[in-house]
C-alpha positions as CSV (number, residue, x, y, z in Angstrom):
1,X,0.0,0.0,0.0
2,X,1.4,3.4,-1.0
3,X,2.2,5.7,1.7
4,X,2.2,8.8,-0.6
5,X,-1.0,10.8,-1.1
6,X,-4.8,10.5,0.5
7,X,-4.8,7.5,2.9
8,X,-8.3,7.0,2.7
9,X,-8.0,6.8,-1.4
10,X,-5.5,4.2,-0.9
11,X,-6.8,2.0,1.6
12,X,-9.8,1.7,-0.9
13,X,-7.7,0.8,-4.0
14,X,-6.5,-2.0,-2.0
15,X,-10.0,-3.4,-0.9
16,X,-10.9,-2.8,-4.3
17,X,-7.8,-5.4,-5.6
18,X,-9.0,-8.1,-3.1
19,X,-10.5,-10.9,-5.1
20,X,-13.4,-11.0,-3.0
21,X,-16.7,-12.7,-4.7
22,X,-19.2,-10.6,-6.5
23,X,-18.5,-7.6,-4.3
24,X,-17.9,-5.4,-8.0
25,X,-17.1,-6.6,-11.4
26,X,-14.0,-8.5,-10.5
27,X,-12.5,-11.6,-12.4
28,X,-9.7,-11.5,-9.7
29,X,-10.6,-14.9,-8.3
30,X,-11.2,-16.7,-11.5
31,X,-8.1,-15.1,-13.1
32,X,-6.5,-16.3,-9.8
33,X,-7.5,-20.3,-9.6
34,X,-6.5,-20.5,-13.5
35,X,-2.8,-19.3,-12.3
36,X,-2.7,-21.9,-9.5
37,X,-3.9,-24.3,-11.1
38,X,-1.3,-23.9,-14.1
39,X,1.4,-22.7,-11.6
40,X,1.4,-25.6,-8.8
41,X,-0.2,-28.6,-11.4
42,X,-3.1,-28.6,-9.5
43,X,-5.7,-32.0,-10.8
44,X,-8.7,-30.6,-8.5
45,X,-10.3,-27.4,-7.2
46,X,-12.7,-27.4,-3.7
47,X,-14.8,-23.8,-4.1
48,X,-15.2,-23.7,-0.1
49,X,-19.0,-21.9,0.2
50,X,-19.7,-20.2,2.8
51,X,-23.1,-20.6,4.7
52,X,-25.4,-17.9,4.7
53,X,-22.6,-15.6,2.5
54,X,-25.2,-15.9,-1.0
55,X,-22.3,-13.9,-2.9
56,X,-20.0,-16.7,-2.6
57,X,-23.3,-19.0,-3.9
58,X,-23.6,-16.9,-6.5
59,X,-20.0,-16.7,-8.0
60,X,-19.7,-20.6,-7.5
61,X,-20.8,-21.3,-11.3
62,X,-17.8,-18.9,-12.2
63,X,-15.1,-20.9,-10.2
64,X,-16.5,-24.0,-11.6
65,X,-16.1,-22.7,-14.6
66,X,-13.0,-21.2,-14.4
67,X,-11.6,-24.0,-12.7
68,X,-12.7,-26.7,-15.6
69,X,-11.0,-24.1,-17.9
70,X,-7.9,-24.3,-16.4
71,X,-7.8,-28.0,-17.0
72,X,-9.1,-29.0,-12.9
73,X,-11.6,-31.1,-11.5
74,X,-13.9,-29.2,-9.1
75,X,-16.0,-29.6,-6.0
76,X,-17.9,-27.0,-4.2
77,X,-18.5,-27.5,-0.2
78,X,-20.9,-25.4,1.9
79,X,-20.0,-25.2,4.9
């Protein structure tokens, strides 16, 4: 996080980089499993959903996707 210019600003650029699900158009955490997955060989994905959190329900057809994509088996879990 940069140090120079309006805190506030900043901190908010950084929240807006977190690959959070469906919290703005972000393809952060799809763009992120296809990397691991090619990165560290990965042969399966497990999309960890999070009771009660409905964006992570919502998203979990785009990690499934993104994950079979990237050449991965996937699971999804509620928890």
């Amino acid at each position: 996080m940069s140090t120079q210019g309006d805190l506030i600003e900043n901190i908010a650029k950084r929240y807006l980089k977190i690959p959070y699900s469906v919290m703005h158009k972000n393809d952060a955490r799809s763009d992120a499993i296809k990397k691991f997955v090619d990165e560290y060989k990965v042969d399966g994905a497990i999309d960890i959903v999070l009771s009660g959190c409905h964006t992570y329900v919502i998203e979990t057809n785009k990690i499934k996707e993104a994950s079979k994509e990237a050449g991965a088996s996937y699971m999804s879990i509620e928890d």
